[in-house]
N, C-alpha and C positions, 0 to 999 in steps of 0.2 A: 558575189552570192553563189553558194554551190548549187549547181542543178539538180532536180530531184531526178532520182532513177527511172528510168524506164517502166519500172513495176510499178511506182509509185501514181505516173502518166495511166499505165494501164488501170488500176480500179477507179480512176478519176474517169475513165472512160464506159468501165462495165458500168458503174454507175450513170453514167450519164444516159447510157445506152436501156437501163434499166424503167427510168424515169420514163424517156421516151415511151417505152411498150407500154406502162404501167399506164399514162396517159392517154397513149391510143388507146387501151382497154376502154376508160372509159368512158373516150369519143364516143368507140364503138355503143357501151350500154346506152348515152345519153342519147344517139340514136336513135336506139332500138326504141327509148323508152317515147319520142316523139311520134316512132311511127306507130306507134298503138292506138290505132279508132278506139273512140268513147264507144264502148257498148252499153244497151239499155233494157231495165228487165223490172217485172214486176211478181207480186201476189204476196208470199204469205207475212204476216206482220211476225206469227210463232217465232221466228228465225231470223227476224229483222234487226234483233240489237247485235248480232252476228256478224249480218253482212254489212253492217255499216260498218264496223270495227274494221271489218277485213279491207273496205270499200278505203276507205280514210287510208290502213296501213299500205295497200296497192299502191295509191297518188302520190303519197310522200316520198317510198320507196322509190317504183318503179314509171311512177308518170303514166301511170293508166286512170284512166276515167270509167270509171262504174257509175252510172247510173240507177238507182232503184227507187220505187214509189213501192210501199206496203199498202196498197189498196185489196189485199184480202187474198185465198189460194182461189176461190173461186174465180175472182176477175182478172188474176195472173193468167190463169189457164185461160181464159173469152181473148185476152189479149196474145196469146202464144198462138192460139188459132185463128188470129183474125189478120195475123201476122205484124202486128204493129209493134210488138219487144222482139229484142234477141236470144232472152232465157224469160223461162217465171220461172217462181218456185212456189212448191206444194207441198202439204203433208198428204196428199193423196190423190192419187191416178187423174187422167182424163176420164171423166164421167157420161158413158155413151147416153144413157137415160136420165138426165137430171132429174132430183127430185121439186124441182121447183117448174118444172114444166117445160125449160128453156131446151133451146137446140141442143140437138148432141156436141159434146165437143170432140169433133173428132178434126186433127191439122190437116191442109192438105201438103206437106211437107213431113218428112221424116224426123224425130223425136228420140230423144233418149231417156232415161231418170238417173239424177248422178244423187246420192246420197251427199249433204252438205255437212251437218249436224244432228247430234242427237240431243234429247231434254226429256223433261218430263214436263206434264199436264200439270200446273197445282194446283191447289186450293186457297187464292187469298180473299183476306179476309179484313174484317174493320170490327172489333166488339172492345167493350169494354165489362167488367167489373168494378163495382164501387168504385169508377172514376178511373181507374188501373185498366189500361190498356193489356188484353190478353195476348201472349205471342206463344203458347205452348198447345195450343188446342190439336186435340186427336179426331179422326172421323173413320168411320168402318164405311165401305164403300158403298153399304145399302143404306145406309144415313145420306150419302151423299146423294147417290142418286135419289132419295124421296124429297133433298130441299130442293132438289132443281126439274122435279116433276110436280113439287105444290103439295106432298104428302105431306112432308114436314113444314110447320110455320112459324114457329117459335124456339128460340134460342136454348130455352129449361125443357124440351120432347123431353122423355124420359127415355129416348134412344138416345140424345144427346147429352146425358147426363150417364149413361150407362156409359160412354166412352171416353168420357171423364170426372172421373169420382172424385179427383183431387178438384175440382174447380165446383162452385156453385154458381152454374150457367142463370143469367139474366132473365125474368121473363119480358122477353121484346121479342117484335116481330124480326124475322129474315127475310133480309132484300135480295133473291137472288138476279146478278148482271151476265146477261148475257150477250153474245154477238149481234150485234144488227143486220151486219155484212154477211157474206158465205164466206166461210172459212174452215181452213183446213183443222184448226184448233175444235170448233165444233164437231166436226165431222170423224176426229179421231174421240173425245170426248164421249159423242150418240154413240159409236161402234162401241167401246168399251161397255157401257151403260145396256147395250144389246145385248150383248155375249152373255154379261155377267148376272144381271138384273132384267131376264124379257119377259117378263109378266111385271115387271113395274113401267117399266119404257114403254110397252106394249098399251099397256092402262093408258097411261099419259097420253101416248098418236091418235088413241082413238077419241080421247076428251078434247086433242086438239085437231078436229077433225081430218086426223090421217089415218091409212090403214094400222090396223095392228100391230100388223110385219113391216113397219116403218123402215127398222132399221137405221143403218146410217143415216145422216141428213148433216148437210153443211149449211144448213137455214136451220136457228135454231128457233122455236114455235113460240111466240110472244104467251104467255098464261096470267094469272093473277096478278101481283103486285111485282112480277119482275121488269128491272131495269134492262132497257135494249140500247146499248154504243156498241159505237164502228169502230175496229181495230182490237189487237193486244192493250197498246196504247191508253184507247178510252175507255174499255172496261176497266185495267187497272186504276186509273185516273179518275175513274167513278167513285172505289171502294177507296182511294186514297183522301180522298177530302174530309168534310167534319161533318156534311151531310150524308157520305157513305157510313158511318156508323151503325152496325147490324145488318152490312152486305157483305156479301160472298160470293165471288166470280172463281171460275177457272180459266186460265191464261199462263204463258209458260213462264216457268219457277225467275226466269230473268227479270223479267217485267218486275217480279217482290222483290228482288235484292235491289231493284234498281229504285221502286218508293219507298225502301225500308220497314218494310210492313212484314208480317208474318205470314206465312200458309200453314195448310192443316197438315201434319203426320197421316197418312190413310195406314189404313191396317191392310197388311200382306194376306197369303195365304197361308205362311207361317205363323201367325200368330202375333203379329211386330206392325208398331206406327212408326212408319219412316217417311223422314224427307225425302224431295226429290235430287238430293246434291248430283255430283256428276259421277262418283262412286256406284251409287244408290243405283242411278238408273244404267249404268256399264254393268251391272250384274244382272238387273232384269232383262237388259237385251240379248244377253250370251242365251236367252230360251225364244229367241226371235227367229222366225224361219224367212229367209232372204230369198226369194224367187232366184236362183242363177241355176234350174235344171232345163231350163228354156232359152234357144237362142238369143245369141245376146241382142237382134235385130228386132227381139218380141216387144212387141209393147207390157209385158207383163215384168219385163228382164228386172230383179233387183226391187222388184216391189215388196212391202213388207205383209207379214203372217204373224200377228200382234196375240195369240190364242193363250200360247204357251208365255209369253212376258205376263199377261195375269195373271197367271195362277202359278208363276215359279217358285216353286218351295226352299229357295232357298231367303232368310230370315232379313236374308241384307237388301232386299227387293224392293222398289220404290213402283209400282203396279200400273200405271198411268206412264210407260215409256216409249218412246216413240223417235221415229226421225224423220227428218223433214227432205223435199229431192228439189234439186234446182232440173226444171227442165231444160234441154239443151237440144239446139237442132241439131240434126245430120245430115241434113242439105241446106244447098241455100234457097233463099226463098223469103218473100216479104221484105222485112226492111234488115234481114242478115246475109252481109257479104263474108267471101273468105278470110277477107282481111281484117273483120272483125271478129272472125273463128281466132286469131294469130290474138290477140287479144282475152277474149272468153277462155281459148286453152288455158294460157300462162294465167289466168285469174282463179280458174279451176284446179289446177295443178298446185299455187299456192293457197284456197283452201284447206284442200285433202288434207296438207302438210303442213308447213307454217303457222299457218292459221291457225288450228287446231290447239296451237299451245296455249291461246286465250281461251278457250271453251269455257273452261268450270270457271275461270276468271268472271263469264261474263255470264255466270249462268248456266251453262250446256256443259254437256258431256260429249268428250272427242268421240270421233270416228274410231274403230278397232281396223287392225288389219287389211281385214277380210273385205270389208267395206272399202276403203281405201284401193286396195288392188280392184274390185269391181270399178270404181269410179276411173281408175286411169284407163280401163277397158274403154269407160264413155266418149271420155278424152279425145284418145284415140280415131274417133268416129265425129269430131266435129271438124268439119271442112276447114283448111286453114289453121288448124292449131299445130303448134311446134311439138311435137312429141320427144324431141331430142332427152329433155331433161326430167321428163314423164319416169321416174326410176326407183324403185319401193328401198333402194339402199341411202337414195340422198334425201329419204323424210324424213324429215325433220317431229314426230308423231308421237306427240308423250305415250300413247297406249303399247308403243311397241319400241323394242331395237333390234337395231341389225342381226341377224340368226334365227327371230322368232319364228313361231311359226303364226299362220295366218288365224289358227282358231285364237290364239290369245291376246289376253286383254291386260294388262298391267295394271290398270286402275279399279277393274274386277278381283284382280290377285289381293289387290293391297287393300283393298276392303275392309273395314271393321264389323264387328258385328253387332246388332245395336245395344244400346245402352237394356240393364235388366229392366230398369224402370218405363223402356217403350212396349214392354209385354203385354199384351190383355190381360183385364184384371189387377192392372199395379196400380198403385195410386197417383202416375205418370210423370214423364220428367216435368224441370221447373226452367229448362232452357228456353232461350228462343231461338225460335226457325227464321227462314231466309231473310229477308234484309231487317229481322226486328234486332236491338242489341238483347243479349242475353241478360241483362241487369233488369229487364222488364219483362220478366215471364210472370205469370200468373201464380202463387204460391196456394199451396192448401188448402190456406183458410180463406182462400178468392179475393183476399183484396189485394196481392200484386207487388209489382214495385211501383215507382212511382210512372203516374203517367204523364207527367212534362216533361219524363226523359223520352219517354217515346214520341212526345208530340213534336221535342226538340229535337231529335234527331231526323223525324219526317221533314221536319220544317228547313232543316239546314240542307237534308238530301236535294228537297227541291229547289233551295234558295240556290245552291250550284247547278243546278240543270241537270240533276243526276237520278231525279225521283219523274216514276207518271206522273207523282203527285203534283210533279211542277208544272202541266198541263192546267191553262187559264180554266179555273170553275165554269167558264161562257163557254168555253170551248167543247166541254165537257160536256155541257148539260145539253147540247146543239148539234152535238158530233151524229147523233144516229142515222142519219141519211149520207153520210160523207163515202162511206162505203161501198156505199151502191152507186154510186158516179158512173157517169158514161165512160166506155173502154177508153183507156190513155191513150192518144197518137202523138207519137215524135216525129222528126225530124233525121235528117239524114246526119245528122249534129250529135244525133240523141238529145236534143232539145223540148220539152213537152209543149205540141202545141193543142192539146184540146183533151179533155176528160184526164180523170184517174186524183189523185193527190198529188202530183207532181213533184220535183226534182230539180235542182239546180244543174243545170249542164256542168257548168266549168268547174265546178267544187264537187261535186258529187252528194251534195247535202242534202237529206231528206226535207221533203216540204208539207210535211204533212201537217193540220193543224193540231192536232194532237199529239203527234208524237216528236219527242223529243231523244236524240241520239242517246244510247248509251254505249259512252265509250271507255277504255282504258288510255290512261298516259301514254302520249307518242312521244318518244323522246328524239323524235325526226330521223334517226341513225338507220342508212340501209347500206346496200352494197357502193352504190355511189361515191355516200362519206368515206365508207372504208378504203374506196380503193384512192380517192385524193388523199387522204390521210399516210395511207402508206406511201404515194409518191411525193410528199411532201418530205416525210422522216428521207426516202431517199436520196432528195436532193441536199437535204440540208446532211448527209453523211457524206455525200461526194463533195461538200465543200470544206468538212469539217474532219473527215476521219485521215486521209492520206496527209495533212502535213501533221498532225499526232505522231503518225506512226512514224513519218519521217524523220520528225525531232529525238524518236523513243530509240533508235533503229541506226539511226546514222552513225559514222565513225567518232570518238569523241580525241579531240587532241590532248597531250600532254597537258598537268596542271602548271597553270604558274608557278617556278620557282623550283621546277625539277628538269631534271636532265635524262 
């Protein structure tokens, strides 16, 4: 037998050599990924089918345990000060003057605000015409605000018929569902409703005996014949049923894609009813003013200035946009060590980025730039987090690529403009909005397409665990005090042992009874698979390519029968 050459020895070797590293590699990751303390965090639901997605893609990936309970922005924040999670998150500030009389929430530990995601506010809804399920409905934003102040109470107002001339609105009464809970979804809701409409809002605080100048309020004021549930979750899950029929909550636009139901187009300042896709609301934020002329150690640093998002003149504008903050410590303190910063970082860091590619997938609209480089500022400032890989050139960031610059938005660029038939005054489109199919829009002459495609398709959404709607009716009709729970305490586990909604430690699964995950397909593949995958190809080259080339390459003798 001839022996192979020396050369042939050596890539049997670089290969083997290769394999080795390739493997230690991911000794190393699988490691890293054991020493990750479970961290544990509560508050807003807005942002909740978000962070589950993210929560799920982190474990499988990387072997981190996230923990979160959507127990509402208000009880995030009681529990960030009371020091019993290691983030909440909010769509808006620590609130020194509650409007419900409770304590100030002020930490006694240092805090930051990281921008998570962005969305819009919508409008879902449940009506029918002759039997035909509407999914095309338009609303101007003083209609809005008058059905959720009790001005408006009937389906056929003649405000609501003026903002839809193609449709012959019902006369039935409107259910409007609101918050039970304090939530950050209300509280950006009442601001908008202030700014825009304060002599209607105004009217309303003082019928429901608050001041005037109400203002914001993250407790929204029980009135007439409106329905009050706890969470995103159970208001959608209200309007989803067959007893929601002629309700209309606001709750963000994910929660309708996710029971397949429709929300209302609102009318702009341009003149245009848009949804709130992830497009929609990338362009109304580009008139969003981001607090960053205050140090970044301010508690004000990165908070939003929502003024100029309503009234942005530009046509593509979804007017109700907004973004949600995860809070995050900057000391330790309570039940956050450094070693669970080394965790929160890298969980943080693959939001900003990775994450972000499921946004409009699941409802939201990415992060821009601008946003992104503030949050790895925050990063930076939590005790314990790795910043090595903190780097605005390896995000991965649909809004942006490498060379942008920080003001732009690529999903703002790429924007369309809306259809002519969402103009005021047109006889309005016949599509449907967020999770309804478009085969069931509402047509001209008001009677529809058919509505056992829409019942069928809600029904199927939930029969998969993929609609609110698939939240038990009992659950639903029972939920309104689940919100107001005593503040969560965990465990030095991140285990829940007393108040909030609760959470599975080991899985990271939400427990809430009403809500029900929405997630995208995990096809389980992260760095991990890839890097055994490639030393697998490796190894089987080193046993496979060297006697190849040897056979292709060696000397060949004389053929039989020649000289």
């Amino acid at each position: 037998m001839t022996p192979q050459p020396r050369w042939i020895r050596a890539i049997r070797a670089l290969f083997a050599l290769a394999v080795v590293v390739i493997l230690g590699l991911s000794g190393t990751l699988s490691a890293q990924a054991v020493s990750y303390d479970p961290i544990t965090g509560t508050g807003s639901t807005w942002s909740q089918n978000a962070l589950d997605q993210w929560r799920k893609n982190v474990a499988s990936n990387y072997g981190m345990t996230v923990n979160y309970s959507g127990v509402g922005s208000s009880a995030g924040r009681r529990d960030f000060v009371a020091g019993n999670v290691d983030f909440a998150v909010s769509e808006i500030p620590f609130q020194t003057a509650p409007e419900d009389g409770s304590a100030p929430e002020v930490p006694s530990r240092g805090y930051a605000y990281m921008p998570i995601v962005a969305g819009g506010t919508s409008f879902m809804y449940n009506l029918k015409i002759n039997g035909a399920r509407v999914s095309n409905l338009r609303l101007s934003g003083e209609v809005v605000t008058k059905i959720f102040t009790g001005v408006i109470t009937k389906w056929n107002d003649p405000a609501i018929q003026t903002d839809n001339p193609g449709l012959k609105m019902p006369d039935k009464g409107i259910v409007p569902v609101v918050r039970s809970d304090g939530s950050g979804s209300t509280a950006q809701f009442s601001l908008w409703m202030s700014k825009q409409y304060n002599s209607l809002w105004g009217a309303f605080c003082v019928k429901v005996g608050k001041p005037a100048s109400c203002g914001l309020t993250s407790q929204y004021p029980t009135y007439g014949n409106a329905k009050a549930q706890s969470g995103s979750a159970g208001v959608a899950g209200y309007v989803a049923q067959d007893y929601g029929e002629g309700a209309i909550t606001y709750v963000e636009y994910s929660y309708a894609l996710k029971a397949g139901f429709p929300v209302a187009k609102v009318l702009n300042t341009a003149g245009y009813y848009v949804e709130p896709t992830a497009n929609s609301v990338a362009v109304a934020l580009l008139q969003a003013k981001i607090k960053t002329d205050v140090p970044v150690s301010s508690p004000d640093y990165l908070t939003q200035i929502l003024d100029g998002v309503y009234n942005n003149p530009d046509p593509r504008t979804y007017p109700l946009s907004s973004y949600s903050y995860m809070i995050v410590p900057t000391e330790v303190g309570g039940v956050f060590t450094a070693k669970k910063g080394l965790t929160l970082g890298a969980f943080a860091n693959y939001m900003l980025c990775e994450g972000q590619q499921q946004a409009a997938a699941l409802g939201y609209s990415p992060l821009p730039m601008n946003l992104v480089l503030a949050g790895f500022d925050q990063i930076k400032r939590v005790p314990g987090a790795d910043v090595s890989g903190v780097d605005i050139n390896n995000c991965n960031n649909p809004t942006f690529k490498a060379g942008d610059s920080p003001s732009s938005n690529l999903l703002a660029t790429n924007a369309l403009k809306p259809a002519d038939c969402d103009k005021v005054g047109t006889s309005q489109c016949v599509t449907g909005t967020g999770g309804a199919p478009d085969d069931t829009a509402t047509t001209g002459t008001g009677t529809g397409g058919s509505a056992a495609t829409a019942d069928t398709a809600a029904a199927a959404a939930a029969a998969a665990g993929a609609g609110a709607g698939a939240a038990a009716t009992t659950a639903n009709a029972g939920a309104a005090g689940t919100g107001d729970a005593a503040a969560a305490v965990y465990d030095e586990n991140g285990a829940l042992v007393s108040g909030g909604t609760g959470g599975t430690a080991s899985t990271g699964v939400a427990g809430s009874a009403v809500a029900s995950p929405f997630t995208l397909a995990d096809n389980g593949w992260g760095a991990q698979q890839s890097i055994m995958l490639f030393a697998g190809v490796l190894l089987i080259g080193s046993a496979v390519l060297p006697p190849v080339l040897w056979r292709r390459l060696k000397p060949r003798g004389p053929k039989a029968g020649t000289k």
